[in-house]
RORO-991626 format. One line per 5 residues: number of its first residue (from 1); for each residue z, y, x of C-alpha. Coordinates in nm, 2 decimals, decimal comma, always signed. Example, Ala and Ser with C-alpha at 12.3 -4.5 7.8 and 13.67 -1.06 7.14 Angstrom:
2
1	+0,78 -0,45 +1,23 ~ +0,71 -0,11 +1,37
! end
This chain:
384
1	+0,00 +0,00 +0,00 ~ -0,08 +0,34 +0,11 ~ +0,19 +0,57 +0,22 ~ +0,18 +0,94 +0,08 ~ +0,37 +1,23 +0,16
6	+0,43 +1,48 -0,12 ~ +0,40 +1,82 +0,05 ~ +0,50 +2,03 -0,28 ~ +0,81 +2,23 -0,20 ~ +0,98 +2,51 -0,39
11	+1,09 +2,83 -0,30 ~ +1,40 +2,84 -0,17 ~ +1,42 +3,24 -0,31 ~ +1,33 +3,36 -0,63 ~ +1,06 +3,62 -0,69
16	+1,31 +3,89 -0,64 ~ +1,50 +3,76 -0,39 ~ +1,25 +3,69 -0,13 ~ +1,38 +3,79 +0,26 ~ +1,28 +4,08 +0,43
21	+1,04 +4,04 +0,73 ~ +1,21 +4,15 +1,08 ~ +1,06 +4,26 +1,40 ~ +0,91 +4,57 +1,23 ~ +0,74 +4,36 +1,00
26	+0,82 +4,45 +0,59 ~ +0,72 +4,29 +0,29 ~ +0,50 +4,47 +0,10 ~ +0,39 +4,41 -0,27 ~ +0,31 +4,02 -0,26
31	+0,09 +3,89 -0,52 ~ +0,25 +3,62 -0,73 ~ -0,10 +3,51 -0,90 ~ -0,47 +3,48 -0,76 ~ -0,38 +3,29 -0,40
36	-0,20 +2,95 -0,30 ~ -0,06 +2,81 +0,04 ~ -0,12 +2,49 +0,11 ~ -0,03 +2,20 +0,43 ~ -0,26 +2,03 +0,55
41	+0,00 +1,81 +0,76 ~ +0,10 +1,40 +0,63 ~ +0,39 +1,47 +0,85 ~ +0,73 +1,57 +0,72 ~ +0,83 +1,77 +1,05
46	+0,48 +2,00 +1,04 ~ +0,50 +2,12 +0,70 ~ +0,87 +2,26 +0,86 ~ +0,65 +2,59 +0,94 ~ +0,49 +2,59 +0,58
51	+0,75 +2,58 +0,42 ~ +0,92 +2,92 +0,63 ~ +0,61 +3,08 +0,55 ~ +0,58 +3,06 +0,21 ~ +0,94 +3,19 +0,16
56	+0,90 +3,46 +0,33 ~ +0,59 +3,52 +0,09 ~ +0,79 +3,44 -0,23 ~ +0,57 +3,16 -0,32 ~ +0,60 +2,79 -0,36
61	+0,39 +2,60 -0,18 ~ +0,09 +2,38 -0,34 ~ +0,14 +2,10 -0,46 ~ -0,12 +1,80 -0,25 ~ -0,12 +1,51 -0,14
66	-0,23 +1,41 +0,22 ~ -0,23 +1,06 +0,31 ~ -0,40 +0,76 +0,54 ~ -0,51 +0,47 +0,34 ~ -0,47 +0,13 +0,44
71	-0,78 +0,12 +0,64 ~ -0,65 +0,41 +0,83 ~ -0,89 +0,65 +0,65 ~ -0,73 +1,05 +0,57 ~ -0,71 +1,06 +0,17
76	-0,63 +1,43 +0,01 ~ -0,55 +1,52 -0,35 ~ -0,52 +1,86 -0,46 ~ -0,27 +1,85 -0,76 ~ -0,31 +2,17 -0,91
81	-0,61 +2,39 -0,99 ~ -0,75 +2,67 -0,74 ~ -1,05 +2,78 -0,90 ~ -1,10 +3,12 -0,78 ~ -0,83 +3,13 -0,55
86	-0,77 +3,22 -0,25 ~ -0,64 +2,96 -0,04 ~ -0,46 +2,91 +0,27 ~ -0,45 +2,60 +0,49 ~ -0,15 +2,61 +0,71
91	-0,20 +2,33 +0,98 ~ -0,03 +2,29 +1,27 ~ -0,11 +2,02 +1,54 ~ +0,09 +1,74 +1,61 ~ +0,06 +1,48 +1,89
96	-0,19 +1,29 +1,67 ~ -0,47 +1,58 +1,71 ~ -0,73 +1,39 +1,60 ~ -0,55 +1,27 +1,23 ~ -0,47 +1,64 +1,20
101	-0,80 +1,77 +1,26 ~ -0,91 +1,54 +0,99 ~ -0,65 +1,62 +0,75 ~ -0,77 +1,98 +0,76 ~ -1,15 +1,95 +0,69
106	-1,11 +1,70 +0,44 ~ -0,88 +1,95 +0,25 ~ -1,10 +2,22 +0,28 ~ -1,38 +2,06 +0,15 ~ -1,17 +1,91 -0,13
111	-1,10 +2,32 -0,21 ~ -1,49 +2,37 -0,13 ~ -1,56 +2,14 -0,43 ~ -1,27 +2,24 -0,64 ~ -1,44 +2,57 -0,66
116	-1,20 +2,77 -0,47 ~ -1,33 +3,15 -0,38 ~ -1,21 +3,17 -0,04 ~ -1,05 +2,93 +0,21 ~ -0,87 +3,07 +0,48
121	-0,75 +2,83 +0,78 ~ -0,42 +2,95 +0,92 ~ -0,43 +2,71 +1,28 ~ -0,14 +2,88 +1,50 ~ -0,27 +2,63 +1,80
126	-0,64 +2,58 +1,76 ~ -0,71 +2,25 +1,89 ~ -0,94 +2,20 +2,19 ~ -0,92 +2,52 +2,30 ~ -0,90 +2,39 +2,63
131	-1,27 +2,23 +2,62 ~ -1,46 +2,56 +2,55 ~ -1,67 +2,58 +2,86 ~ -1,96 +2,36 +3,01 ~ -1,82 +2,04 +3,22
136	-2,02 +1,85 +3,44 ~ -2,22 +1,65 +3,21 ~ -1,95 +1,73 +2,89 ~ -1,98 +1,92 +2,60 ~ -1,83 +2,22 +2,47
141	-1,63 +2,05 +2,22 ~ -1,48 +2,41 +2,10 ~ -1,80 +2,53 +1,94 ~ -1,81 +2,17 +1,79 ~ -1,52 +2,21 +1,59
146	-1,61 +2,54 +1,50 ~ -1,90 +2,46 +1,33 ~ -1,72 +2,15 +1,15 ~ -1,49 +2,40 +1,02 ~ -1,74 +2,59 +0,87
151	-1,97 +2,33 +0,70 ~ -1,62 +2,17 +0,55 ~ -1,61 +2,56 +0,39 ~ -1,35 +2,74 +0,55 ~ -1,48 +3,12 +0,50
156	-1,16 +3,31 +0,75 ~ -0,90 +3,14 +1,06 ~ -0,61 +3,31 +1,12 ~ -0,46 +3,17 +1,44 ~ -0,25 +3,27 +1,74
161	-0,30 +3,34 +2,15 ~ -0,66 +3,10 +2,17 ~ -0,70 +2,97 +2,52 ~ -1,03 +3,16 +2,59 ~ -1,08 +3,51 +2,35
166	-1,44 +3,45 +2,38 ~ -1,35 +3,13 +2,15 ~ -1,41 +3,38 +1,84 ~ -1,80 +3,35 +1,92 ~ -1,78 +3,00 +1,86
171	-1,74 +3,11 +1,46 ~ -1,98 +3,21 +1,18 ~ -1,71 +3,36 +1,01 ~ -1,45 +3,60 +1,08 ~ -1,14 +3,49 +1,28
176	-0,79 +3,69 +1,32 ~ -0,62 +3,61 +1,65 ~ -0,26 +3,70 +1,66 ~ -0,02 +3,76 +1,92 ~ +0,30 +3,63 +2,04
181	+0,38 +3,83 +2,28 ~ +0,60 +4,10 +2,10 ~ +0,84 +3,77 +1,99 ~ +0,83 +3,67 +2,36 ~ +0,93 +4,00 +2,54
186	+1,18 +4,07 +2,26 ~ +1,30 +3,72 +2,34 ~ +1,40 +3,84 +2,70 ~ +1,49 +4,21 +2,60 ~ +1,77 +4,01 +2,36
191	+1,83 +3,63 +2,58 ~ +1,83 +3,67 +2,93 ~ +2,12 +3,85 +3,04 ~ +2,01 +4,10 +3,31 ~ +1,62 +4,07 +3,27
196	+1,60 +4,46 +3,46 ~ +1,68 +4,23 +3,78 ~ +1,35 +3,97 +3,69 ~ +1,02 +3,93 +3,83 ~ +0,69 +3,81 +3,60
201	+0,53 +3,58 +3,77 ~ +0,15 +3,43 +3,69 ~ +0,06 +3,09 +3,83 ~ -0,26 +3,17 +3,96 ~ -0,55 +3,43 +3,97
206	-0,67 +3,36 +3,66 ~ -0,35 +3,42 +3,46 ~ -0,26 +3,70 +3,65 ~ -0,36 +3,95 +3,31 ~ -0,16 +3,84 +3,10
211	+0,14 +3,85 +3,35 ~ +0,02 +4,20 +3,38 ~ +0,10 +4,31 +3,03 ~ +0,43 +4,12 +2,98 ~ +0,49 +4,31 +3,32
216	+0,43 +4,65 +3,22 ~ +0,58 +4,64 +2,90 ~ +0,91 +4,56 +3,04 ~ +0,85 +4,79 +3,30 ~ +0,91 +4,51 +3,58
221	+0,78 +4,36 +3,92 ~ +0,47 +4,11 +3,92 ~ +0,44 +3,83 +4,14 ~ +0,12 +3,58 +4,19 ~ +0,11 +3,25 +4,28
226	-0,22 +3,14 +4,52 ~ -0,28 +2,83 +4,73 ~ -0,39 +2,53 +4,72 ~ -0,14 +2,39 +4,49 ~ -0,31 +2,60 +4,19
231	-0,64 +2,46 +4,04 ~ -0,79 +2,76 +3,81 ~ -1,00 +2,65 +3,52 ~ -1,24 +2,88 +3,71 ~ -1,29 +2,63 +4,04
236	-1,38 +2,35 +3,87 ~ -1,79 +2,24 +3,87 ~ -2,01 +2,19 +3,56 ~ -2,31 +2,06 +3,53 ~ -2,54 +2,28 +3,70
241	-2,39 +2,17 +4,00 ~ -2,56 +1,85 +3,99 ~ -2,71 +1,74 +4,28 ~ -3,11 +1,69 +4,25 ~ -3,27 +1,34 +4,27
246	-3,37 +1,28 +4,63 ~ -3,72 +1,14 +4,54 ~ -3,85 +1,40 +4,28 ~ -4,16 +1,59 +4,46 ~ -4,46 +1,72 +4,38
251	-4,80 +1,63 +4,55 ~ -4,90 +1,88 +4,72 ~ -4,63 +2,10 +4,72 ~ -4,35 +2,13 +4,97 ~ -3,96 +2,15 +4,79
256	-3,76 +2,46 +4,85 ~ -3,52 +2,51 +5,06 ~ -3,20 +2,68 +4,92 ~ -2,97 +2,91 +5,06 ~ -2,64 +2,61 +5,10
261	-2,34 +2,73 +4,86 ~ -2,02 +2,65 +5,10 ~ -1,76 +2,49 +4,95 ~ -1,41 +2,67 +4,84 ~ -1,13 +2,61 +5,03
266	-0,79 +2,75 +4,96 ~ -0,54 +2,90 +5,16 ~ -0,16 +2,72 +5,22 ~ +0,04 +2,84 +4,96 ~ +0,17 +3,18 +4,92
271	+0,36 +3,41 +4,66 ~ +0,25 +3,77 +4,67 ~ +0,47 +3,92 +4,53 ~ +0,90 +3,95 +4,61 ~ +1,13 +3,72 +4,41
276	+1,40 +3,65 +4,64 ~ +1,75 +3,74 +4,44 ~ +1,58 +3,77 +4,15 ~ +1,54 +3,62 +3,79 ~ +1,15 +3,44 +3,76
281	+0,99 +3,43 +3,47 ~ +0,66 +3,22 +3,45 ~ +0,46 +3,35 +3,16 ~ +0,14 +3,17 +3,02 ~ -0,02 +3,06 +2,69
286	+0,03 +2,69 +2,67 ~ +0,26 +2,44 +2,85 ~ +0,14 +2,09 +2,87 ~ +0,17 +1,91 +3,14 ~ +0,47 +2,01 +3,34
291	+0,39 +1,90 +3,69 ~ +0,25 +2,24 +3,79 ~ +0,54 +2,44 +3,63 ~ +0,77 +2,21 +3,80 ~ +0,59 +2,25 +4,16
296	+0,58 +2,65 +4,07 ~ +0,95 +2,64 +3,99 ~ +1,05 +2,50 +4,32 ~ +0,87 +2,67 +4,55 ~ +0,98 +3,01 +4,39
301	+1,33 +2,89 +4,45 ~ +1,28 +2,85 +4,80 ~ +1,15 +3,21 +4,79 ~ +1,52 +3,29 +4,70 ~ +1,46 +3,33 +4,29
306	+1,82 +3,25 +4,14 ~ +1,69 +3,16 +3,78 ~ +1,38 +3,05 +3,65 ~ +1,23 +3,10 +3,29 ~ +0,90 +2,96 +3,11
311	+0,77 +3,14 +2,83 ~ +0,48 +3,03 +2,65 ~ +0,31 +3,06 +2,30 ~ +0,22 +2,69 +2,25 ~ +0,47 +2,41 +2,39
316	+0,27 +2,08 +2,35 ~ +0,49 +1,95 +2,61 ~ +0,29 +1,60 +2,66 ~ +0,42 +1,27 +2,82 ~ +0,69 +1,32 +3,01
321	+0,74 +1,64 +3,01 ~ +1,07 +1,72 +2,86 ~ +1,25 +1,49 +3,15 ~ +1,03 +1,60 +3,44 ~ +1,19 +1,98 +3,29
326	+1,54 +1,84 +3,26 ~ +1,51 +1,75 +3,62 ~ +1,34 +2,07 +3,75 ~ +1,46 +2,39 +3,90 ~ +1,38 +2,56 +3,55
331	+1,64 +2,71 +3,37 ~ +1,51 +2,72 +3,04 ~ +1,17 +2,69 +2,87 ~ +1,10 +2,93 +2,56 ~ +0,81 +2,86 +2,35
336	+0,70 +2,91 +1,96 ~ +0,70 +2,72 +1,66 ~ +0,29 +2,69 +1,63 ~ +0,37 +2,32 +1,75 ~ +0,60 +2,08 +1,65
341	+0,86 +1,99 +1,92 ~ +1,15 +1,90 +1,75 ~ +1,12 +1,54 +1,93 ~ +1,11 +1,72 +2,28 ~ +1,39 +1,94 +2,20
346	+1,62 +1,64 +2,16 ~ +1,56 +1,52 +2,49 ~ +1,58 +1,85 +2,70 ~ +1,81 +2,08 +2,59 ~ +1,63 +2,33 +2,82
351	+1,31 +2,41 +2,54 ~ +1,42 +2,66 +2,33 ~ +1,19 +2,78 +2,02 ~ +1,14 +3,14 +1,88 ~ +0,99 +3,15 +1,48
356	+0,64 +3,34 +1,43 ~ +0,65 +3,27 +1,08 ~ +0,67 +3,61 +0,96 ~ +0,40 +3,76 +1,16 ~ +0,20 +3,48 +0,97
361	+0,33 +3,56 +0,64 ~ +0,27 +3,92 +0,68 ~ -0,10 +3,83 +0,80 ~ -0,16 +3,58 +0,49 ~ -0,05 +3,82 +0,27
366	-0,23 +4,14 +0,41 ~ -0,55 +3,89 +0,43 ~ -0,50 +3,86 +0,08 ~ -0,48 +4,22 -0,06 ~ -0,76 +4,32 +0,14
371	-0,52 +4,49 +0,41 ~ -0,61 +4,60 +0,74 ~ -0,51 +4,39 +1,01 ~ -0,44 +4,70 +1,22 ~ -0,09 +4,65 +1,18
376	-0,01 +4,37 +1,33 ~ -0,24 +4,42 +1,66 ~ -0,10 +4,78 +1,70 ~ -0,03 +4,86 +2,09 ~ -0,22 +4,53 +2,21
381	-0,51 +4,62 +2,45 ~ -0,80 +4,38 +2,49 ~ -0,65 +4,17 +2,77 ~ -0,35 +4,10 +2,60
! end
């Protein structure tokens, strides 16, 4: 028999009692008719963010269905109607990316068909946002799932901190993409005792912009990490890098000979940057696989750094990674709720989590009246 997951939940405020949005953030005139939030998730501990968001709107949440059947095949039923609605599609990604991803277009066509106006993905970690440039002989799997997205009928995504900005070309339609940096810094203004005395620092090159900006707003020091430990995204071949075959000539005509590219080599190891007797904080936008941030965290100790912070929008936190932290030289690892972690947080005390539900309220909601977005992107520059 079939499992489901009822993923109907009720408000835990009435109409007009619904809490106030922090962090600048207020609630304005929320529609009670003419929109619906739905989950996309079959798993109890992802709807957790669903369920914040839709109090903060005032609303319950729809009431579907979202199942695997017995053959393992992703079975949705949409138990209420949404004609000419707007609808939102809150989906986060949990380990099972794959499952998820299915869960979501499946819903939205199920929407599509049910004649819904508009269908709005909210995706606060858009998955494979890693795989959005050409690899050796790969794919860009990125625009892929873009365009899957859109022929399921998903008309608007509303997501947060995308690996790559340039992802939003991938998209025939528009795409909002938040930030979480004003949570973050206001997560060290309030949590780390003494952050005057810290030092941002960005693992490599390529990272080295956003570091900037959480820099500058706090009015600290900047540090950068180079060497050969460090692997940027950047350094790594694709495919026109393949060599030619060795017999392919013309008759007749003599091959060219081109100019030899030399090969990269990076220098030993080096900070630029001081952080002796100071606090480190590592900043970045997604924390996976630890072994980097674990190598970073140790050799910024032996630079003289007396504590050690990780702060990152999306803690997927993979594998091993909560005990290879637990065992580190970081101090503590703060990271949003766009992922489920719950699991990980049990077994490292270190991870620590700050809620972006309301920033995703407030942009469901202004998405909905036909508000300007302006709001919530006020003060962030373009390499934010």
């Amino acid at each position: 028999m079939p499992i489901r997951r009822f993923t109907g939940h009720k408000s835990l405020f009435p109409y007009s009692q619904t809490p106030k949005l922090s962090y600048g953030y207020r609630k304005m005139n929320v529609s009670r008719s003419g929109y619906r939030v739905f989950s996309a998730n079959s798993s109890t501990a992802c709807i957790e963010l669903a369920k914040k968001i839709t109090e903060r709107l005032g609303v319950e949440l729809g009431k579907s269905v979202v199942y695997q059947g017995s053959n393992s095949e992703t079975k949705v039923e949409v138990q209420e109607s949404v004609r000419g609605q707007d609808i939102f599609i809150i989906q986060t990604i949990p380990r099972d990316v794959n499952t998820a991803i299915m869960e979501l277009l499946v819903m939205a066509y199920a929407l599509k068909t049910n004649c819904a106006k508009n269908i709005i993905g909210v995706i606060p970690y858009f998955p494979y946002s890693k795989q959005c440039k050409m690899r050796k002989r790969g794919s860009i799997v990125c625009k892929l799932l873009a365009s899957m997205l859109a022929k399921a009928g998903l008309t608007h995504i509303i997501t947060m901190d995308l690996h790559q900005k340039e992802i939003q070309g991938f998209f025939s339609f528009p795409v909002d993409n938040l930030r979480a940096s004003p949570f973050l810094i206001q997560y060290i203004q309030e949590e780390i005792p003494d952050y005057r005395n810290a030092v941002i620092v960005a693992r490599s090159p390529s990272s080295a912009k956003r570091a900037q900006s959480y820099a500058e707003r706090l009015r600290l020091g900047l540090a950068v990490m180079h060497g050969e430990a460090h692997h940027s995204e950047l350094d790594m071949p694709d495919g026109r890098q393949s060599p030619p075959p060795l017999s392919r000539t013309t008759p007749g005509h003599t091959g060219l000979e081109l100019p030899l590219m030399m090969a990269k080599e990076k220098p030993p190891i080096t900070v630029v940057g001081d952080v002796g007797g100071r606090i480190a904080i590592i900043v970045d936008d997604i924390i996976d696989d630890v072994e980097d941030f674990v190598a970073t965290a140790e050799i910024l100790k032996e630079r003289g750094a007396y504590k050690i912070y990780i702060m990152a929008t999306h803690g997927l936190l993979s594998a091993d990674a909560p005990r290879l932290l637990e065992d580190s030289a970081i101090d503590e690892v703060v990271v949003t709720n766009t992922v489920p972690h719950e699991v990980q947080k049990l077994q490292c005390p270190k991870i620590k989590t700050v809620d972006v539900s309301m920033i995703l309220a407030e942009a469901i909601r202004r998405t909905h009246n036909g508000e300007s977005m302006a709001y919530l992107f006020r003060n962030i520059a373009v390499d934010d």
